[in-house]
C-alpha positions as CSV (number, residue, x, y, z in Angstrom):
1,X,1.7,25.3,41.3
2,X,4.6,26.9,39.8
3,X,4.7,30.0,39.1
4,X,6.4,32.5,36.5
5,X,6.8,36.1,37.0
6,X,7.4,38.4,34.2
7,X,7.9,41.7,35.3
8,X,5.9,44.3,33.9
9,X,6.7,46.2,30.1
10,X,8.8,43.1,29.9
11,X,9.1,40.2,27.5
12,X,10.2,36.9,27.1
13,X,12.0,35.8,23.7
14,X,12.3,32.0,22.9
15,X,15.1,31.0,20.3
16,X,13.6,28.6,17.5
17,X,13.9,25.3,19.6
18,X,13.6,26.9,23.1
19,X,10.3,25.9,24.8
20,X,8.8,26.5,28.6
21,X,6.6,23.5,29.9
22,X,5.3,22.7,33.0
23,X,6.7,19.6,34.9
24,X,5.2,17.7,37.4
25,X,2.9,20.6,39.0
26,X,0.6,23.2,36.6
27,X,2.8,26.4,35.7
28,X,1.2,30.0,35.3
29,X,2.8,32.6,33.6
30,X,2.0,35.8,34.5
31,X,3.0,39.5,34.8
32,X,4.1,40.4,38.1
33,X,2.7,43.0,39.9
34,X,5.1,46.3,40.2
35,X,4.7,48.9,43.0
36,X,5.3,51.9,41.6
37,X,5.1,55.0,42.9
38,X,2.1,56.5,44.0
39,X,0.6,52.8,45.0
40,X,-1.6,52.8,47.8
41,X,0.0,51.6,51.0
42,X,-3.3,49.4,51.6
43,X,-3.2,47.6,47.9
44,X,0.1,46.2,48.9
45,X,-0.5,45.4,52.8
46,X,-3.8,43.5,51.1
47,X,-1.8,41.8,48.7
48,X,0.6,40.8,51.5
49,X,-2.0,39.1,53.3
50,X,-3.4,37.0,50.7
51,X,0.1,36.0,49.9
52,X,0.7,35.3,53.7
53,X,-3.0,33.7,53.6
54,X,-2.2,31.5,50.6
55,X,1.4,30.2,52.4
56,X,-0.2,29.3,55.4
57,X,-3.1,26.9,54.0
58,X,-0.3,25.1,51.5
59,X,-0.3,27.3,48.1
60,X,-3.1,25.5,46.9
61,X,-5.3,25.4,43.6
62,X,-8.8,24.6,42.3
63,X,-9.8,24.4,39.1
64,X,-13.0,27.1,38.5
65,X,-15.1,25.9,35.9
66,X,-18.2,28.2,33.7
67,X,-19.6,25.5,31.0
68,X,-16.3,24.5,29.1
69,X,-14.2,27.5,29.9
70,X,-11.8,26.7,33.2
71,X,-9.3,28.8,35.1
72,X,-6.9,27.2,37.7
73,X,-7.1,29.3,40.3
74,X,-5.0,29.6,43.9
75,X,-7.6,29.3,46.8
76,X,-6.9,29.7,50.8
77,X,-9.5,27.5,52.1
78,X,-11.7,28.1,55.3
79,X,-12.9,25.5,57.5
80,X,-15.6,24.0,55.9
81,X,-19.4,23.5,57.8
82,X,-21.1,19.8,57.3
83,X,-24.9,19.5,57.8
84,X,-27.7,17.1,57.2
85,X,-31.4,17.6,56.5
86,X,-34.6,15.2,55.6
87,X,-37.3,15.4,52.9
88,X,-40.9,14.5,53.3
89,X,-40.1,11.3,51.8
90,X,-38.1,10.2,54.5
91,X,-34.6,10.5,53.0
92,X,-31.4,12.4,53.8
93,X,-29.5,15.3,52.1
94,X,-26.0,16.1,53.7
95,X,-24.5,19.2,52.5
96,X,-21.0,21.1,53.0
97,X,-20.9,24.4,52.7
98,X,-17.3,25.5,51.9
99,X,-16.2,29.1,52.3
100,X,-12.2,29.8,49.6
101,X,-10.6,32.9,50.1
102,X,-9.2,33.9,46.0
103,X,-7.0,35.9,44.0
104,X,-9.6,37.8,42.1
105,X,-7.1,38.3,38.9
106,X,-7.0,34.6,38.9
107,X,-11.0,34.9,37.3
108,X,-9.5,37.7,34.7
109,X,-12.6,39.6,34.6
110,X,-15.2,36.3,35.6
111,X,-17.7,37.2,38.7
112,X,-18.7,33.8,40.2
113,X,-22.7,33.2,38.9
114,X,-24.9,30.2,38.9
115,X,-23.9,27.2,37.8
116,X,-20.2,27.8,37.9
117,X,-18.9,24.8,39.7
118,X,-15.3,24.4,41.7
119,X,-13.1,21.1,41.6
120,X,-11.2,20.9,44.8
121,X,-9.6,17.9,45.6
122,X,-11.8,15.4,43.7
123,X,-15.1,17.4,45.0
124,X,-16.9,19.2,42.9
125,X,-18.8,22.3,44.5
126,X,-21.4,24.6,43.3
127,X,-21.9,27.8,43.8
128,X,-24.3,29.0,46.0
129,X,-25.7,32.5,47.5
130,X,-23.9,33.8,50.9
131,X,-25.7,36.1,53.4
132,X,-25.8,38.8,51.2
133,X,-27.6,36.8,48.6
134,X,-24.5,36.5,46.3
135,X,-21.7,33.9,45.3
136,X,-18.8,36.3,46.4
137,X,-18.1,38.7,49.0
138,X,-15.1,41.4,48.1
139,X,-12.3,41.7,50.7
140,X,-10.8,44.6,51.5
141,X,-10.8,47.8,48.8
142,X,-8.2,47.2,46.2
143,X,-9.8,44.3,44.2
144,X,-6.9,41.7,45.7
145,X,-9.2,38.7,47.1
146,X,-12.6,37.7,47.6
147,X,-14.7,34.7,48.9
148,X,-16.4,32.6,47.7
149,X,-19.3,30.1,48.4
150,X,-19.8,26.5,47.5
151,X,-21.5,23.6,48.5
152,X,-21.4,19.8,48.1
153,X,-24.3,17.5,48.2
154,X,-24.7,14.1,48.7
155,X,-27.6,11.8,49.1
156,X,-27.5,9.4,52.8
């Protein structure tokens, strides 16, 4: 994904016929974040490791979907955990469980909930309750990242 920084209390002004379009990958314009003084020290070293996170697993996205609304959203995914179990019937459930580090401003304002749903490279994954009996878990204290939790089913 490209990306677009616009510093904060800053604008961008297009002549009439100027235009910004995304090429070949998905473009998101967005304000940059400032440090400014008085930041916490642990806000940035947090925002420095997702930034290191999201480098090291390729800069990827997912698309985060809540009925029609969508948000393309950069994701740092985990190894994911592939298990099977039977029915009384006789057949077979396989399930993987998937664990994505995210940018929380990337949801602008959205807490992962039932039903939302993840597209990650031509999966789709619901969203389902972690330990704690919720779809996220919060990292670290400056609302930088969180995780989330999805799974895939298939029938065997």
């Amino acid at each position: 994904m490209e990306e677009l920084l616009i510093p904060p209390h800053s604008a961008i002004v297009l002549l009439p016929g100027e235009r910004i379009e995304a090429g070949d990958e998905p473009l998101r314009i967005r304000a940059g974040t400032a440090t400014s003084p008085g930041t916490h020290a642990f806000n940035n070293s947090e925002r420095t490791l997702w930034e290191s996170q999201k480098r090291a697993t390729g800069d990827q996205t997912a698309v985060y979907r809540r009925g029609e609304e969508t948000r393309l959203i950069r994701i740092a995914p985990e190894s994911p955990n592939a298990e099977a179990f039977g029915f009384a019937e006789g057949g077979r459930l396989a399930t993987t469980v998937r664990v994505f580090k995210i940018e929380k401003a990337d949801l602008n304002g959205w807490l992962p909930q039932a039903g939302d749903t993840l597209d990650y490279q031509e999966k789709i994954y619901t969203f389902r309750k972690g330990a704690a009996d919720s779809f996220y878990q919060d990292l670290g204290n400056h609302n930088v990242m969180m995780r989330i939790f999805v799974s895939e089913y298939r029938g065997q």
